[in-house]
C-alpha positions in Angstrom: 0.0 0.0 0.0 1.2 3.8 -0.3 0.2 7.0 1.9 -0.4 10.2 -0.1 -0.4 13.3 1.3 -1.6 17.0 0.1 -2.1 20.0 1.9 -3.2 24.0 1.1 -2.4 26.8 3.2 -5.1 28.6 1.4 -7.8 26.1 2.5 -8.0 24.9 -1.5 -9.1 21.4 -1.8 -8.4 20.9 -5.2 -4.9 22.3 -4.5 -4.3 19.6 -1.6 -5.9 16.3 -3.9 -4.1 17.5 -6.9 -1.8 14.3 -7.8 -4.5 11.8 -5.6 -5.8 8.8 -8.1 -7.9 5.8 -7.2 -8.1 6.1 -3.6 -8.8 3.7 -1.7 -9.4 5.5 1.9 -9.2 9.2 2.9 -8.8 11.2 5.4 -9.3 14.7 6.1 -8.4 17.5 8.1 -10.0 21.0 7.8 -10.3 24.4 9.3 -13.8 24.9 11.4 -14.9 28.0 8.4 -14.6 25.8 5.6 -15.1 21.9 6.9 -18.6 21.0 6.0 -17.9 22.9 2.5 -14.6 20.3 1.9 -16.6 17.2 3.1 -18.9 17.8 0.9 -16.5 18.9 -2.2 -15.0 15.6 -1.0 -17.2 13.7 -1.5 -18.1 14.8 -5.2 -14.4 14.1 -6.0 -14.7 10.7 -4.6 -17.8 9.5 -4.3 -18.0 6.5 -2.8 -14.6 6.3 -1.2 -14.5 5.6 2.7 -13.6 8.3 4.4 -13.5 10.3 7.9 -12.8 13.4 8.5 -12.6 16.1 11.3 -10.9 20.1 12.0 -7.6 20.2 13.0 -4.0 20.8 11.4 -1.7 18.3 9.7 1.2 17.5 8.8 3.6 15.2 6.9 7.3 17.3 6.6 5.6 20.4 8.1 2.6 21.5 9.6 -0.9 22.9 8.0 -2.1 24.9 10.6 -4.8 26.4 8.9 -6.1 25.7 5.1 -6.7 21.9 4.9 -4.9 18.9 4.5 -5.4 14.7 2.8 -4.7 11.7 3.7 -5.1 8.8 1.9 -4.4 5.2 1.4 -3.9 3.3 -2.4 -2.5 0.4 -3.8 -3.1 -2.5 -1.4 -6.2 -2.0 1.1 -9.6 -2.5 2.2 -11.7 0.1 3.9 -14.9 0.6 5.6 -15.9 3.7 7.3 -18.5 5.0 9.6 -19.7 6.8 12.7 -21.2 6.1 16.1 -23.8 9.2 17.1 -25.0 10.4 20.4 -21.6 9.8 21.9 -22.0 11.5 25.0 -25.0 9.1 25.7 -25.2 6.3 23.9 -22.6 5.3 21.6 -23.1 2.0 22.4 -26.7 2.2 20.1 -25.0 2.0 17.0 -22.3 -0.7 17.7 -23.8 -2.7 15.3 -22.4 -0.7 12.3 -19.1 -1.5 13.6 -19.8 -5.0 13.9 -20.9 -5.3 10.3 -17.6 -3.5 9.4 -15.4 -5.6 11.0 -17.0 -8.5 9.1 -16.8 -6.8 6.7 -13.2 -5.6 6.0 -12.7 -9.6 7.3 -9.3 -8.2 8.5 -7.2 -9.8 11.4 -5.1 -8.4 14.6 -2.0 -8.5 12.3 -3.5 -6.4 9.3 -5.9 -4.6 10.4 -6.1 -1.1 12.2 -9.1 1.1 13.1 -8.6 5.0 13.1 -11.0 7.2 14.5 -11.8 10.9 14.8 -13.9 12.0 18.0 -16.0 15.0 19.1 -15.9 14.0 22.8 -16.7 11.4 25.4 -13.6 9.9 24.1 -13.0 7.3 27.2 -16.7 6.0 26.8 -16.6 6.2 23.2 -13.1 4.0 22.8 -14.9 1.8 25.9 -17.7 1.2 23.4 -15.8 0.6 20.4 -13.2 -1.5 22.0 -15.5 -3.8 22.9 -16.4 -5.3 19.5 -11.9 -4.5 18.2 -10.7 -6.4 21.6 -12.9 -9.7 20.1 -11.0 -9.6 16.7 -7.5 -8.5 17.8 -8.0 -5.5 15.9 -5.5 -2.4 16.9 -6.5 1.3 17.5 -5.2 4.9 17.0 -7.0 8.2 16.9 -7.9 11.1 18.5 -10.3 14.4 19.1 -11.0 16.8 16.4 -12.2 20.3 17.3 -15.3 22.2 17.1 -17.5 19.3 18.3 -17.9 17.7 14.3 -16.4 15.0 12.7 -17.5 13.6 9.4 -18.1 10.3 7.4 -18.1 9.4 3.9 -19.4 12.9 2.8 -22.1 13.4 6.0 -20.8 16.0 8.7 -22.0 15.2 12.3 -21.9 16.7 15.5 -22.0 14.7 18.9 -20.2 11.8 17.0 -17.4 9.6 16.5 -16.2 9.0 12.9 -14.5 5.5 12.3 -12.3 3.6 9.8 -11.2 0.1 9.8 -8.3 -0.7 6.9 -7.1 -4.0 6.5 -3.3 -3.9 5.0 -3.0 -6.2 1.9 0.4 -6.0 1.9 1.5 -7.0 5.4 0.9 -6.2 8.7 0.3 -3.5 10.9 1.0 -2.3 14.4 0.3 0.6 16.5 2.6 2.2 19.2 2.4 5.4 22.1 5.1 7.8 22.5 5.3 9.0 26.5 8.2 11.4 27.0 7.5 12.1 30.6 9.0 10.5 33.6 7.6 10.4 37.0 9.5 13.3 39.5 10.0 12.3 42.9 8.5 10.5 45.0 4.9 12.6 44.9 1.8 10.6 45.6 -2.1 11.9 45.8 -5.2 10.8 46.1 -8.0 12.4 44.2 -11.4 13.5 46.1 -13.6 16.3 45.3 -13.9 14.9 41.9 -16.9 16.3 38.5 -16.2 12.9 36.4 -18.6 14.9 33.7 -16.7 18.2 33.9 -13.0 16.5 34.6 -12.6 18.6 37.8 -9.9 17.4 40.5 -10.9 19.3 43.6 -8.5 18.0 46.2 -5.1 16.0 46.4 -4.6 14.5 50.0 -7.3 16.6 51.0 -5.7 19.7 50.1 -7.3 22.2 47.4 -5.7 21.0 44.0 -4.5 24.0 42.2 -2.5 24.8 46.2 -0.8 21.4 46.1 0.2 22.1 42.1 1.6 26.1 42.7 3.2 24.9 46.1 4.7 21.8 44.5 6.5 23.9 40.9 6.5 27.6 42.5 4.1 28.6 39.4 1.1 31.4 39.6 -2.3 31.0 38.6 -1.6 31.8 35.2 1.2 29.7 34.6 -0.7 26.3 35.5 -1.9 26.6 32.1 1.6 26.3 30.8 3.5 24.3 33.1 1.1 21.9 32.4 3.1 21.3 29.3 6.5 20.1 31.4 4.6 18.7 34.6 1.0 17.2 33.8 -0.3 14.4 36.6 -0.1 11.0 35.7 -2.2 7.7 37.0 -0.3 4.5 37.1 -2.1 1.5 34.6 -0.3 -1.2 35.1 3.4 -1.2 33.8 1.9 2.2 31.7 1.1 6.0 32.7 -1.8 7.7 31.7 -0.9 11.2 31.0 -3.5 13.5 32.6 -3.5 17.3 31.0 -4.8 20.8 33.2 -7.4 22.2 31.0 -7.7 25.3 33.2 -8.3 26.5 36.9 -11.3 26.2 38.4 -11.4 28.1 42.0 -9.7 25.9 43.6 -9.6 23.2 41.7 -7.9 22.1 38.2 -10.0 20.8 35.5 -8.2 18.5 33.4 -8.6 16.9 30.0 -9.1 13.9 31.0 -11.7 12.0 33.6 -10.3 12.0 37.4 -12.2 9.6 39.7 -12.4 10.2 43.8 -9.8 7.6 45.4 -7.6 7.9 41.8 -4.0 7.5 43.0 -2.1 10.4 40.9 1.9 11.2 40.8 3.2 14.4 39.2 5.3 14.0 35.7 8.1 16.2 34.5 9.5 16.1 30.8 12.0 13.6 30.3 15.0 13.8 27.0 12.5 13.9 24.4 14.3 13.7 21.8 16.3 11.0 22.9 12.8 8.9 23.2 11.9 9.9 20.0 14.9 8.4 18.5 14.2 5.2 20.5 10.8 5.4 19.1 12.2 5.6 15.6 14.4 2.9 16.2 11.8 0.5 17.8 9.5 1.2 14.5 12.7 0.5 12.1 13.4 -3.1 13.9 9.9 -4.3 14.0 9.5 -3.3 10.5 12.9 -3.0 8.5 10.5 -2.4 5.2 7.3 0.0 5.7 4.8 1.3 3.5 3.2 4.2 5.9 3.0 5.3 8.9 0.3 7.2 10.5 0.2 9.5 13.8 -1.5 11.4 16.1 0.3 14.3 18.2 -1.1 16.2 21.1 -1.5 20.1 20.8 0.4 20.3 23.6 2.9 18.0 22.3 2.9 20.6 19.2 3.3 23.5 21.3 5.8 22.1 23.3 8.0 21.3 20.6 7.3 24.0 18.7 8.5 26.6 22.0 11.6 24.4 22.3 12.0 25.2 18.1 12.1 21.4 18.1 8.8 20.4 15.7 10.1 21.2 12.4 13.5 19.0 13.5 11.1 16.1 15.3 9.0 15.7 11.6 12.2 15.6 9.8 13.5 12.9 12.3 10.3 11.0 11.7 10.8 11.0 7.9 13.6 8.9 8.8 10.6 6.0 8.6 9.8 6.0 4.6 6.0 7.8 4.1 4.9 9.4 7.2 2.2 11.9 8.1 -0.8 12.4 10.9 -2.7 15.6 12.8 -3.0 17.2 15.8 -5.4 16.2 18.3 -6.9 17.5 21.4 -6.5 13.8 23.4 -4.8 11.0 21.5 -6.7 7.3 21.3 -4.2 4.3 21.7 -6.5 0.5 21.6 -8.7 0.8 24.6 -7.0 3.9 26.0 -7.9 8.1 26.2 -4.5 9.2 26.8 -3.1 12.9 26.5 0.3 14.8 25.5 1.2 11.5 23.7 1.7 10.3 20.2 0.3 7.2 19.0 0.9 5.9 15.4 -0.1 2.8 13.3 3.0 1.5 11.2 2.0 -0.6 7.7 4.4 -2.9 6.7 
């Protein structure tokens, strides 16, 4: 199979397709203004072609930050696409169009991938979708677009999540997660006070959450927001980290991007040698797969402004290059098999 990629700055669709024959799966990523108009402009280009979509910036050697930006996949595999509605109630009520993909692509755990694009919910969402992938084997990566829409084989929706599932004729596939923090010291807190449906954290040990955070890094209200980037919470998952973001302050409290329950036992990250991970990342991909067709990723935005203040994004998409045909977007919470995670990047590698 082989990964084509277009962009325009301008937000011209034409200009971002032009070169893009007999796809076989697309993906695209728009600006909130112009979406629906591209979906649908997409649509009458390739009618018939599976495809997902949602707004956000891309990026293959550099990054589209506005305008719009294509994926797709050609030569070598089968695609079904879709979306589940009324995600933040009941995603679970149209499981059944999954189901019928999955039987329907006929792929297995070692060539098939599903890629999804969410508007929120995520945790329930990849709860409900992982419970018909975890039966079949089948791997996971994607994340949350912006503006609450997502879209599916030419139909925009809101309240949604938009799903793919590509089976690789050509060889396998495999997904991986990038973490590039490290726990500091030896901090320790249980969560109380907790708004599961607004992702609040109200206390830490019983002390007011955004008190233990500024008396912990020496940081003001404002810079929570920002030294969220070096030192977001984590909650231990076995032998894994979840990454848990600060959204914003909240009196007292710290509302995060992710769901914090009461009793939650939390430790504080800081930012490890990111770019000595990233190598090891590039090296881990290279040795599972010495030949690869495409590879596929989703970065956090805070990921992409964290490298981007360090001057280190333009260097870390050149280092990724490094893998043959790669290129992904920027989401607001990154989706790795069963998992919501944040400030990661999780890929799918073809072989």
């Amino acid at each position: 199979m082989r990964q084509f990629f277009g962009m325009s700055r301008r937000g011209d669709l034409a200009e971002a397709v032009r070169g893009l024959s007999n796809p076989q799966f697309i993906m695209l990523f728009s600006n909130n203004p112009q979406f629906e108009a591209h979906v649908k402009t997409l649509e009458s280009l390739y009618p018939k072609i599976p495809s997902i979509g949602c707004i956000g910036m891309s990026y293959d050697t550099g990054v589209v930050e506005s305008g719009v930006g294509v994926i797709a996949f050609t030569d070598g595999v089968t695609a079904a696409a879709n979306v589940l509605q009324q995600v933040s109630t009941m995603p679970v009520k149209y499981i059944d169009r999954l189901e019928k993909d999955v039987v329907k692509v006929g792929g297995t755990r070692h060539d098939t991938v599903c890629i999804d694009f969410c508007s929120g919910n995520d945790a329930c969402v990849l709860t409900t979708i992982y419970s018909v992938l975890k039966k079949n084997g089948i791997q996971l990566v994607g994340g949350t677009g912006d503006a609450g829409k997502v879209s599916a084989n030419g139909r925009v929706y809101e309240d949604a999540a938009a799903y793919a599932l590509i089976r690789n004729q050509t060889g396998r596939v495999k997904t991986y997660k990038e973490n590039i923090y490290r726990q500091m010291g030896n901090y320790r807190f249980i969560a109380s006070n907790t708004d599961r449906v607004r992702y609040i954290i109200g206390a830490l040990n019983g002390t007011p959450a955004k008190k233990v955070y500024k008396d912990i890094l020496h940081v003001t209200d404002q810079q929570i927001l920002t030294q969220t980037f070096k030192n977001p919470f984590g909650k231990i998952n076995g032998d894994d980290t979840c990454i848990i973001s600060i959204k914003e302050v909240n009196g007292n409290s710290l509302a995060c991007f992710r769901q914090v329950n009461d009793s939650d036992v939390l430790i504080m990250l800081e930012l490890d040698d990111y770019r000595a991970i990233v190598k090891n990342t590039i090296q881990n991909i290279c040795r599972d797969f010495p030949k690869r067709s495409a590879v596929f990723s989703v970065n956090c935005l805070f990921r992409y402004k964290l490298f981007s203040e360090h001057n280190y994004m333009q260097s870390y998409l050149q280092e990724m290059c490094a893998l043959g045909n790669h290129a992904g977007f920027v989401g607001y919470g990154e989706h790795y098999n069963n998992r919501f995670v944040n400030q990661s990047m999780t890929c799918v590698v073809f072989e």
